[in-house]
TORNULO-179417 format. One line per field, with one value per residue (C-alpha): residue number from 0; x, y, z. Coordinates in Angstrom, 2 decimals, always signed. Each point is the difference from the previous one (the first is absolute). Example, Ala and Ser with C-alpha at 12.3 -4.5 7.8 and 13.67 -1.06 7.14 Angstrom:
num 0 | 1
X +12.30 | +1.37
Y -4.50 | +3.44
Z +7.80 | -0.66
//
This chain:
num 0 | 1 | 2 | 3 | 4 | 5 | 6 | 7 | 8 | 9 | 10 | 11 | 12 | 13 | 14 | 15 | 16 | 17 | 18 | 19 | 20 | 21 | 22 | 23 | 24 | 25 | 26 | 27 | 28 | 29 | 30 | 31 | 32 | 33 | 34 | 35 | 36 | 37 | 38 | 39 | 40 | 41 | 42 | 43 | 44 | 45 | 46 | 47 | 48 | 49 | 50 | 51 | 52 | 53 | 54 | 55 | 56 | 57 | 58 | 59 | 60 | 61 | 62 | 63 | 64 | 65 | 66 | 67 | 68 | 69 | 70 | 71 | 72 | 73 | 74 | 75 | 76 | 77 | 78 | 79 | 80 | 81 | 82 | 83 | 84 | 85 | 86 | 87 | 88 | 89 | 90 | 91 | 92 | 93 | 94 | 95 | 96 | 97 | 98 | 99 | 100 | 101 | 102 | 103 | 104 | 105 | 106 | 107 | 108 | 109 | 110 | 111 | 112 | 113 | 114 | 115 | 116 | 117 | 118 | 119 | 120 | 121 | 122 | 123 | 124 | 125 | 126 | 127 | 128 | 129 | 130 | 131 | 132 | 133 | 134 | 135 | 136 | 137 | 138 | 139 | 140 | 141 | 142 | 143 | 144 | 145 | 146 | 147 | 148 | 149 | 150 | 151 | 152 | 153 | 154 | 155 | 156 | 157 | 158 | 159 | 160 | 161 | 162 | 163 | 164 | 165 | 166 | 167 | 168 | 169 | 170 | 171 | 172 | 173 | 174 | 175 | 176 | 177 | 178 | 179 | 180 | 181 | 182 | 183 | 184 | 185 | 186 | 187 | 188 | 189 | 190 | 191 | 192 | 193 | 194 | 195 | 196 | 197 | 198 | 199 | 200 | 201 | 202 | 203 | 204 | 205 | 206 | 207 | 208 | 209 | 210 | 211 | 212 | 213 | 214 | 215 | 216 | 217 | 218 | 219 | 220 | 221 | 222 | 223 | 224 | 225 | 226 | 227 | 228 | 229 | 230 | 231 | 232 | 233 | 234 | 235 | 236 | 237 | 238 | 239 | 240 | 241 | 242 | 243 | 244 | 245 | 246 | 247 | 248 | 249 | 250 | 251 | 252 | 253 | 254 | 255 | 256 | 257 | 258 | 259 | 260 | 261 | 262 | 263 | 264 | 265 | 266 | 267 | 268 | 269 | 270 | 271 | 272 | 273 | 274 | 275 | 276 | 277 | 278 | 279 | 280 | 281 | 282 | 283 | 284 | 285 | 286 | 287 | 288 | 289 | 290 | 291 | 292 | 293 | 294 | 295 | 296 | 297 | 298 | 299 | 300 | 301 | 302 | 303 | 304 | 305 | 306 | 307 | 308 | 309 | 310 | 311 | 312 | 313 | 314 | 315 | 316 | 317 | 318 | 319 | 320 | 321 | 322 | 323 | 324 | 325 | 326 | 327 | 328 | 329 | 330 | 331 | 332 | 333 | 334 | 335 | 336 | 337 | 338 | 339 | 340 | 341 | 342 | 343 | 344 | 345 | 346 | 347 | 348 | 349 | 350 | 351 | 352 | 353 | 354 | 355 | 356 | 357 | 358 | 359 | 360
X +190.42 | -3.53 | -2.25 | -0.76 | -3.41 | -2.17 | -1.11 | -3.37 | -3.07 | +1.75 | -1.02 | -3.74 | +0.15 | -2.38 | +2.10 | -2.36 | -1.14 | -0.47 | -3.24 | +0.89 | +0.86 | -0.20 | -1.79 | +1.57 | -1.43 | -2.34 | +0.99 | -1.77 | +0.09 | -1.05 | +1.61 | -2.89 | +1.78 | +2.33 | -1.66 | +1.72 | -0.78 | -0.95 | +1.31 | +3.41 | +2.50 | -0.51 | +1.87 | +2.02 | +0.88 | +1.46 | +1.81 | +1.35 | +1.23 | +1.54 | +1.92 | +1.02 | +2.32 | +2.60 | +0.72 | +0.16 | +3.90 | -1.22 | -1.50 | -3.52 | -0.85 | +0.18 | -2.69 | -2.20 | -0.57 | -1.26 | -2.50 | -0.88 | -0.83 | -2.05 | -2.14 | +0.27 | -1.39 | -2.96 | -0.91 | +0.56 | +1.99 | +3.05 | +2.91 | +1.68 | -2.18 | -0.33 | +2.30 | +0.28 | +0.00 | +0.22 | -3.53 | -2.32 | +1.00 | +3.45 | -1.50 | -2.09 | +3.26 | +1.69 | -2.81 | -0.05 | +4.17 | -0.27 | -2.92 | -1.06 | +2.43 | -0.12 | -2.91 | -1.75 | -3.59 | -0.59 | -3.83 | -1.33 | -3.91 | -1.48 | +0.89 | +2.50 | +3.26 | +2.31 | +2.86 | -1.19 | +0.42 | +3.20 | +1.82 | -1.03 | +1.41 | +3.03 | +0.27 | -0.54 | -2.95 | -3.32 | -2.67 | -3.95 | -2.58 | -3.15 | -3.62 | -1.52 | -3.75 | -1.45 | +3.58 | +0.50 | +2.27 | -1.38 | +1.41 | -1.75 | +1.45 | +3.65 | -0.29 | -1.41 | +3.25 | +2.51 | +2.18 | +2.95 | +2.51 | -2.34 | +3.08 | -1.51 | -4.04 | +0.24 | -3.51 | +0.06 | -2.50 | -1.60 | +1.00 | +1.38 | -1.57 | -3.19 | -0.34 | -1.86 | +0.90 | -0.96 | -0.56 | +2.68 | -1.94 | +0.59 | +3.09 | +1.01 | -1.89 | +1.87 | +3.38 | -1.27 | -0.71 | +3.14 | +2.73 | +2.29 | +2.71 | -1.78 | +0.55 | -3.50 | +1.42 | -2.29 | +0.86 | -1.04 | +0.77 | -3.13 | -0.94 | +0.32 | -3.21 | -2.28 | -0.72 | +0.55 | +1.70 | +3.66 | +1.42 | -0.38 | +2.72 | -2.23 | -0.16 | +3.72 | +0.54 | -2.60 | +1.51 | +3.28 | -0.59 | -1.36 | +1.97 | -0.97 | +1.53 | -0.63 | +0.93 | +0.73 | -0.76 | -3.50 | -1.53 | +3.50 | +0.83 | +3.11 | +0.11 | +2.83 | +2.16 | -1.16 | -0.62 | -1.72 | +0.25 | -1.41 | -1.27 | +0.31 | +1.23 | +3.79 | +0.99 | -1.31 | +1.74 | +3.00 | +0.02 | -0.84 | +2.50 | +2.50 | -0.93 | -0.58 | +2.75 | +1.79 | -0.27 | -3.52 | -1.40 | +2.08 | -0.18 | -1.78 | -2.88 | -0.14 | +0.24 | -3.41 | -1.83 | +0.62 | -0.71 | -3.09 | -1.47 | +0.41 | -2.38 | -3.22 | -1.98 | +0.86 | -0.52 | -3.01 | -1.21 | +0.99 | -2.29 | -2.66 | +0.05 | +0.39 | -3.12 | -2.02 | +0.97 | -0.09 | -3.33 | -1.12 | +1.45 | -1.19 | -3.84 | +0.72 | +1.50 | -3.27 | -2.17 | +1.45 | -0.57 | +3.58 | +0.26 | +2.07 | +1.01 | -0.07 | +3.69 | +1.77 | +3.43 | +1.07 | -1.45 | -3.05 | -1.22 | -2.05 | -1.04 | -2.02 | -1.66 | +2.41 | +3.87 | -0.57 | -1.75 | +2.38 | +2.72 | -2.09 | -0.82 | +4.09 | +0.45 | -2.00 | +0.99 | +3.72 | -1.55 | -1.19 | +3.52 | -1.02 | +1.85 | -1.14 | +0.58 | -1.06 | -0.02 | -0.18 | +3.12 | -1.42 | -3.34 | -2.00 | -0.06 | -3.44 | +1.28 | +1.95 | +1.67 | -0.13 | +2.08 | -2.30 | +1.73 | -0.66 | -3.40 | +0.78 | +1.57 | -2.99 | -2.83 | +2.06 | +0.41 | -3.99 | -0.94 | +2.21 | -1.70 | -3.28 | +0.39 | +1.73 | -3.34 | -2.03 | +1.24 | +0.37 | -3.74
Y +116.69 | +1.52 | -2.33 | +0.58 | +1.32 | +0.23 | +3.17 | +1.51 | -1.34 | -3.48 | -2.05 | +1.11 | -2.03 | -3.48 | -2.55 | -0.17 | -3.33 | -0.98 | -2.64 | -3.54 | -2.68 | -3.41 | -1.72 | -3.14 | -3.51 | +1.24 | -0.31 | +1.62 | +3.59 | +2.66 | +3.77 | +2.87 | +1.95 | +2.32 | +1.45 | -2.11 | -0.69 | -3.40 | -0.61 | +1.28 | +2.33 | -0.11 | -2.26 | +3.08 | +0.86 | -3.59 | +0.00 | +3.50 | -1.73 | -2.72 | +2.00 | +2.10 | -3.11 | +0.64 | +3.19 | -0.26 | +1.23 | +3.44 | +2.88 | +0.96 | +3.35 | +2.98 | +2.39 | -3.03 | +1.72 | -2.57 | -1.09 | +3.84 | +0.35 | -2.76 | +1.32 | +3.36 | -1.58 | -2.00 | +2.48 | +2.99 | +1.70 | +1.75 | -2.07 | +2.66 | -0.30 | -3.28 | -2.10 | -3.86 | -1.49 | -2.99 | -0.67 | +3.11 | -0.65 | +1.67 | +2.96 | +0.53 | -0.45 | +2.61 | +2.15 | +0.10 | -0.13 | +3.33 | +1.97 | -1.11 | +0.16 | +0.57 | +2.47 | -1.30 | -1.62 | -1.89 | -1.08 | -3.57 | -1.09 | -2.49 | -2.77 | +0.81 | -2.06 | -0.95 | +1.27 | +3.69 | +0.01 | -2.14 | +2.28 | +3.54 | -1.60 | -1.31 | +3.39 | +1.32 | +1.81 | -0.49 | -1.81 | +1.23 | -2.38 | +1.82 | -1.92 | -1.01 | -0.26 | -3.49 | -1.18 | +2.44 | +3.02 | +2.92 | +3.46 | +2.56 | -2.53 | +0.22 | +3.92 | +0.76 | -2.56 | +2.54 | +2.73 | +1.61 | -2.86 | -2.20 | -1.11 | -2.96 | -1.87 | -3.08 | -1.59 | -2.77 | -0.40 | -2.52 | -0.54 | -2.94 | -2.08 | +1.67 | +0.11 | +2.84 | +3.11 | +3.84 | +1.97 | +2.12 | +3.35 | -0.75 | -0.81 | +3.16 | +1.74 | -1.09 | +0.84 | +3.50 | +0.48 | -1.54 | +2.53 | +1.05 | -1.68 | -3.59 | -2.81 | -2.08 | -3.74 | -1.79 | -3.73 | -1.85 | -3.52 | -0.99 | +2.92 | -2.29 | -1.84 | +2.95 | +0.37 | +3.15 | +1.62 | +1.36 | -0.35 | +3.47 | +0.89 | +2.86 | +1.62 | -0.22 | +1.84 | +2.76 | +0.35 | +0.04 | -1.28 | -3.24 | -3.05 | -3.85 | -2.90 | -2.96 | -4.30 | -2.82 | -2.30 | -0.10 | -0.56 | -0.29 | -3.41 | +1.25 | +0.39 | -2.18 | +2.41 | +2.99 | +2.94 | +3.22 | +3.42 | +3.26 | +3.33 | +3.53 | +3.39 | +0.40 | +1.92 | -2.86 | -2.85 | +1.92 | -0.40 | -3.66 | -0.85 | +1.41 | -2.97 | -2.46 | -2.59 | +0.00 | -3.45 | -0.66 | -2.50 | -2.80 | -0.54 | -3.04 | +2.24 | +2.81 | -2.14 | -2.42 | +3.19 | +1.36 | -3.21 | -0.15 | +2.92 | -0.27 | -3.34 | +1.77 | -3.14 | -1.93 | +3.04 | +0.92 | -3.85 | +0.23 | +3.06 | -1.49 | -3.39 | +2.16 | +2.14 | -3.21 | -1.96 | +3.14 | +0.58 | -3.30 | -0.52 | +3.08 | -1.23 | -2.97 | +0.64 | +2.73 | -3.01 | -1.76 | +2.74 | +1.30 | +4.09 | +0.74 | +3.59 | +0.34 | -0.49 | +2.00 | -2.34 | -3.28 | -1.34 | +0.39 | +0.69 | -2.60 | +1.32 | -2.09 | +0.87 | -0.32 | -0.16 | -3.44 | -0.79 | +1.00 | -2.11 | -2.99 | +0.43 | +0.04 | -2.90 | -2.14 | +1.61 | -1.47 | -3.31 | +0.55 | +0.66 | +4.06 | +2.44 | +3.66 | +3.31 | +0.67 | +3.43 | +1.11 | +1.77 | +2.41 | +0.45 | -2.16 | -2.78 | -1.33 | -0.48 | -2.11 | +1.32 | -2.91 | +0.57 | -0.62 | -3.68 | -1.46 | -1.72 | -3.07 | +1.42 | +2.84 | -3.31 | -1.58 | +2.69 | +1.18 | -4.31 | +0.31 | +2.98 | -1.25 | -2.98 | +2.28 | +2.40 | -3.20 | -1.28 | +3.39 | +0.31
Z +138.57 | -0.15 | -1.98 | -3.43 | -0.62 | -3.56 | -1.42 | +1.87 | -1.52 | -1.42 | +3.19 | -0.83 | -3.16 | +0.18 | -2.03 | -3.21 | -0.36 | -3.48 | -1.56 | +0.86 | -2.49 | +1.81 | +2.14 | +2.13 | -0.75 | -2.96 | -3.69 | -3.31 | +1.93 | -1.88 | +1.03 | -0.08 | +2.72 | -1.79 | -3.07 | -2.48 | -4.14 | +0.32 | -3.63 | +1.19 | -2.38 | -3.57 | -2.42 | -1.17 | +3.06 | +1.27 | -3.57 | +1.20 | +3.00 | -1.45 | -2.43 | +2.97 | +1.65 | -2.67 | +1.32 | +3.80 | +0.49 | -1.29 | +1.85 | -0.95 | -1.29 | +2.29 | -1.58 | -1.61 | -2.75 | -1.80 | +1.94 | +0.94 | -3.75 | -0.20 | +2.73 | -1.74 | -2.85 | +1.20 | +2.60 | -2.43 | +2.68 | +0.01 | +0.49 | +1.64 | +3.20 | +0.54 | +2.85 | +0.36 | +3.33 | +1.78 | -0.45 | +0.68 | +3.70 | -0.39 | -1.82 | +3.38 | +1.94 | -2.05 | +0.38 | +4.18 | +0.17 | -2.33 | +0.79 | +3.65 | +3.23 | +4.00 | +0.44 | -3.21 | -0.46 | -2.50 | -0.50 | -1.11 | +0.21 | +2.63 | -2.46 | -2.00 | -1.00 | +2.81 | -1.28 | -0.03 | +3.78 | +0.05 | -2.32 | +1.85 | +3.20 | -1.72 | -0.69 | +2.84 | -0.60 | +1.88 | -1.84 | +0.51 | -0.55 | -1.51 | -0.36 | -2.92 | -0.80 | -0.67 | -0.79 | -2.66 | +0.23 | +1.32 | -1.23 | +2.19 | +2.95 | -1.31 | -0.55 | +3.59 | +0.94 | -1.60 | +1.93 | -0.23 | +0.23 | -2.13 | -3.34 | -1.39 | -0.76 | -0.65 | -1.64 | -2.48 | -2.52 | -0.96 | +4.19 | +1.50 | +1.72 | -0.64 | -3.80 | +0.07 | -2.08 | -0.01 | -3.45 | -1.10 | +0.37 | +4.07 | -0.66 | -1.40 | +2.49 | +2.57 | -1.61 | -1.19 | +4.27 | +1.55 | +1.41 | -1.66 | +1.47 | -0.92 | -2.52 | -0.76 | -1.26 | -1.96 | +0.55 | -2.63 | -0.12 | -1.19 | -2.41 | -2.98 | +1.24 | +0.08 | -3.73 | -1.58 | +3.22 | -0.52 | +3.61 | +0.22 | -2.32 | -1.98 | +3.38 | +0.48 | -3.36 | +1.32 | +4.05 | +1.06 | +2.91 | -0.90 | -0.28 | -1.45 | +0.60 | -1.97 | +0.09 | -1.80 | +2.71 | -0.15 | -3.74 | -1.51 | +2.14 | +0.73 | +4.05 | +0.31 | -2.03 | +1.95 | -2.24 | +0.32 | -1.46 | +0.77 | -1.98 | +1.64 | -1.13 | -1.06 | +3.40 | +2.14 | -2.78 | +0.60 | +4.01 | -0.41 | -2.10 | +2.70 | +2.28 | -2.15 | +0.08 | -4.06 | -0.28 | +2.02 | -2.88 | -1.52 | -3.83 | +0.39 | +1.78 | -2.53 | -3.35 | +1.44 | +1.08 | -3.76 | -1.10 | +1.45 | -0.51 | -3.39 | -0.57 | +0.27 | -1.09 | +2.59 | +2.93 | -2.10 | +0.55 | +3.93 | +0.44 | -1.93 | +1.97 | +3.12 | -0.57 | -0.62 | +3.17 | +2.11 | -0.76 | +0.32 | +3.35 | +1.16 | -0.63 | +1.15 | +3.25 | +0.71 | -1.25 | +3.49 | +1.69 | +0.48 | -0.59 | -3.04 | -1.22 | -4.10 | -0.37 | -2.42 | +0.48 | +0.15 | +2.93 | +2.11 | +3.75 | +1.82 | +2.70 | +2.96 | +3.07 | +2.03 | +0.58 | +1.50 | -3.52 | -2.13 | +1.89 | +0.33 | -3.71 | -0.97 | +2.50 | -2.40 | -3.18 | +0.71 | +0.91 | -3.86 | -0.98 | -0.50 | +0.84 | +0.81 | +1.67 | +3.19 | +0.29 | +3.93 | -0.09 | -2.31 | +2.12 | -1.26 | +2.06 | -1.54 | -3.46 | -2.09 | -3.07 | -2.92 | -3.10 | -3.07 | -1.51 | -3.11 | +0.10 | +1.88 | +2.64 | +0.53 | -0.68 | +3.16 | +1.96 | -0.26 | +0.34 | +3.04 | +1.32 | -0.23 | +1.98 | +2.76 | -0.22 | +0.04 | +3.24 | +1.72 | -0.86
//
């Protein structure tokens, strides 16, 4: 019997690797690695979950229309267009299985999320790698990148594990320029820490061949629970919805993400508290001497003068009991990406850092 082989493309696939959260023979460790509110979920949303356990023998909803509306509502969207995912990850997956095939490209930036790449190849499409400028998305670069097979661009924004973020004027310029045949996803899983910006769902309402996708991992506390959604004209909802599994988010999942995002005080107090760390991080990590970006997330890039740096300077952050991102794998092998904590955990990880710089020095 010939022996079974996966689908072209699947063997390609690094196993992601996901932001540590111990570290043998050290107690009091503190987890900056994985983008996390470090007030966790709010009280409505544990209550939500709670309340949830009496109803575990029956199936969740298989349009989540509730939550959908809720979205609808706080978004001002139509409800219509909007899909829920397994986290924003499964919207990308759905994306590539439906749109991008053998023959495909489907284009991500130097730095851009992992799982861009993974889900192309699990589709068996070929991914392109396109440069960015000074770690920020570069649209004339993605447009020179595009030909005839070119489905899907991938760009997140604010970007990950950069932080930085373009203006939406480039962003619709590079939608208004992409073939015809292309979908431009906007990933934005940090969109609700850039104040004022909309994820780029006013541009979905204005091009058809836009599409957002949106989390509740990130400021919502709720990355155990795994819920995303996404926002794109009705024709491409439609498609999605013909992959997506009917029962892809369990009740418990759906009534904590509506839950959630309808205590505004308390995400209104996470974005607040997140603003003021970040920036005081950020000025004090530049203080030491360590490049950092303006962040428009919930972490920031250190970045050190060498790759040797960087991992000598994590080596003695987890002899601190901290934590972080090293970021190599996504080509930045002189950085460290550090979630933005609540103020003792940034005060250690800066006191930390400076006694690294000071012995380095």
């Amino acid at each position: 019997m010939a022996r079974m082989k996966p689908q072209p493309g699947i063997m390609d696939i690094a196993l992601y690797v996901g932001g540590a959260s111990h570290i043998e023979g050290v107690s009091d460790v503190v987890k900056l690695s994985s983008n996390e509110n470090p007030f966790g979920p709010s009280p409505a949303a544990i209550a939500a979950v709670e309340r949830s356990a009496r109803n575990l023998h029956r199936y969740p909803s298989t349009d989540h229309a509730s939550l959908r509306n809720a979205i609808a509502d706080a978004h001002g969207l139509d409800v219509a267009r909007i899909i829920c995912g397994v986290g924003s990850d499964e919207i990308i997956t759905f994306l590539c299985q439906a749109y991008a095939g053998p023959g495909d490209e489907v284009i991500h930036t130097q730095h851009g999320f992992a799982m861009y790449r993974i889900s192309a190849l699990a589709a068996g499409a070929t991914p392109v790698e396109v440069a960015e400028h000074n770690r920020t998305v570069d649209v004339d670069a993605i447009l020179a990148a595009c030909t005839d097979q070119t489905r899907l661009v991938f760009i997140a924004n604010p970007a990950n594990p950069t932080g930085t973020f373009i203006a939406l004027d480039k962003v619709e310029r590079l939608a208004e320029a992409l073939p015809e045949q292309c979908l431009l996803v906007l990933d934005g899983a940090y969109a609700e820490f850039e104040p004022g910006y909309d994820g780029g769902a006013g541009l979905v309402e204005k091009h058809d061949n836009i599409v957002m996708t949106r989390t509740f991992s990130k400021l919502y506390g709720l990355g155990g629970l795994r819920v995303g959604w996404g926002y794109a004209c009705q024709d491409v909802i439609d498609v999605l919805n013909r992959v997506r599994g009917p029962f892809n988010l369990s009740s418990t999942a759906l009534d904590a993400a509506e839950a959630a995002l309808g205590d505004r005080s308390y995400t209104e107090k996470c974005l607040s508290e997140n603003a003021r760390m970040r920036l005081w991080l950020t000025e004090a990590l530049r203080e030491l001497g360590v490049g950092v970006d303006d962040s428009h997330a919930n972490f920031v890039l250190a970045r050190f003068g060498s790759a040797a740096d960087a991992d000598a300077c994590e080596a003695h952050l987890k002899t601190q009991g901290l934590i972080v991102r090293r970021v190599g794998g996504y080509k930045l092998p002189e950085a460290l990406r550090i979630t933005v904590g609540d103020e003792s955990a940034c005060r250690r990880v800066v006191h930390a850092i400076s006694q690294f710089k000071a012995v380095v020095v």
